[in-house]
Phi, psi and omega in degrees: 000024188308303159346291181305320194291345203257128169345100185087000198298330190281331159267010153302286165355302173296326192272334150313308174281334159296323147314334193274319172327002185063028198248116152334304208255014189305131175244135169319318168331290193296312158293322213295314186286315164291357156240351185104359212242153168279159196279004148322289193292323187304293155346297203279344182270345179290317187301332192276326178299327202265329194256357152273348186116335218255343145241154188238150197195145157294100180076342113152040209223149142359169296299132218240088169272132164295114210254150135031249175326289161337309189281314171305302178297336178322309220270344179285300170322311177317290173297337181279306187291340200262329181303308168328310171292303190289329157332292188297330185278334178287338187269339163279337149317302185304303159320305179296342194260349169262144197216126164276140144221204225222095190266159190240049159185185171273132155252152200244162166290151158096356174297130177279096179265154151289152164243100176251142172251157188227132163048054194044007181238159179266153175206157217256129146187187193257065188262184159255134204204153177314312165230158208223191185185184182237137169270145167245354165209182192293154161207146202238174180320120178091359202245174183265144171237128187274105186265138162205179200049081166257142176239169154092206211212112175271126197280108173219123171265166155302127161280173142258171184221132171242141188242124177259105215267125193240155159302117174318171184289330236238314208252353158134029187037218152336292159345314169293303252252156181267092180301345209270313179304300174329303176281352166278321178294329182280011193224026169262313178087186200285160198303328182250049177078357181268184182244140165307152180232347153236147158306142088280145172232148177240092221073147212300324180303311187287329187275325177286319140353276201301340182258321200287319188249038187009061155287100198319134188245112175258295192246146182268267186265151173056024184320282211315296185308318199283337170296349192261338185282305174283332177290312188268033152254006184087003162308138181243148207236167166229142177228107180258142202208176186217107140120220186272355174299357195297323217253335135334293197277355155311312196307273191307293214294341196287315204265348189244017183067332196336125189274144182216141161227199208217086179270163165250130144287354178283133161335000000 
């Protein structure tokens, strides 16, 4: 991509290969609508193209050829660029097809595994399972296994999540907040009967509580995304938060389907 680094080098580029198309009527306009750019840059860039060499013009206007030179570079920019691409699809390719798990035995390569998740997390063994992989190197009990061809559909459910709002510092923090409610909720569990299986907090109010009634604190930082992150491995989260942080973590569970619901924690 060498080509490419020096300033304006990729629209030169677009506008060569566009020029190259042979079309008579082609107008700075037309390009200007096909890359996007004002017919300014365009103008200044047909001027810096024409005093390199790579087109020729009248007056510095329509109709606009591609010299020689022009036609090289194209096809050099081309090959640079194409090269480039196929780098990146092979390294996403690679990616994609490779899968981490957790193995619950020693595994070998070339092993046909079941795949299940447990406690958001997946793990690998030679059981029978819905869904299934390939190891791709020795791993041993407890160790990470690198998997690929996974096929079938790993039996997972949705967590839900309840979110619990608490008072700002302002409206009397803690002080405020309904304890009694907060610790019947975590030890009620979720609307359909399940036990949390993580904590979240949003804020110092939302944390002294949770210390206050030595409730386990799983998630901290990035509380909204990593609760939404967890619920859709199946973790059911209970998220105690403070004030307007409430409306993160909707925004995400909203945008991630997630079922959810919304107590006031205040007295």
């Amino acid at each position: 991509m060498k080509s490419f680094k020096k300033r304006g080098a990729l629209t030169h580029f677009q506008i060569l290969s566009e020029i190259s198309k042979q079309d008579p009527h082609l107008k700075q306009k037309d390009l200007a609508n096909k890359l996007g750019i004002t017919i300014q840059a365009v103008s200044e860039n047909i001027k810096t193209l024409i005093e390199q060499g790579y087109i020729t013009s009248k007056d510095g206007r329509s109709p606009y050829k591609i010299t020689q030179a022009g036609i090289d570079k194209v096809k050099k920019d081309a090959i640079s660029l194409r090269k480039y691409s196929d780098s990146v699809l092979e390294t996403m390719n690679h990616y994609k097809t490779i899968w981490p798990a957790i193995a619950t035995e020693d595994l070998k390569k070339d092993d046909i595994v079941g795949l299940f998740m447990e406690d958001g997390v997946l793990y690998a063994h030679k059981k029978e399972e819905n869904a299934t992989g390939i190891v791709l190197d020795d791993a041993e009990k407890d160790m990470d296994v690198s998997l690929t061809n996974l096929t079938g559909i790993i039996d997972m459910t949705i967590g839900e999540v309840t979110v619990i709002n608490l008072p700002t510092i302002k409206d009397g923090g803690s002080k405020s907040c309904d304890l009694d409610l907060v610790k019947n909720v975590y030890d009620k569990g979720t609307n359909a009967g399940g036990e949390f299986d993580k904590v979240a907090v949003a804020g110092t109010v939302a944390r002294a509580v949770v210390n206050k009634l030595n409730l386990p604190l799983d998630i901290e930082f990035a509380a909204p995304q990593a609760t939404a992150n967890a619920a859709r491995k199946g973790l059911n989260v209970l998220a105690i938060c403070v004030g307007e942080m409430s409306k993160a973590f909707t925004r995400e569970l909203e945008n991630e389907k997630i079922k959810f619901n919304i107590i006031d924690g205040t007295k």
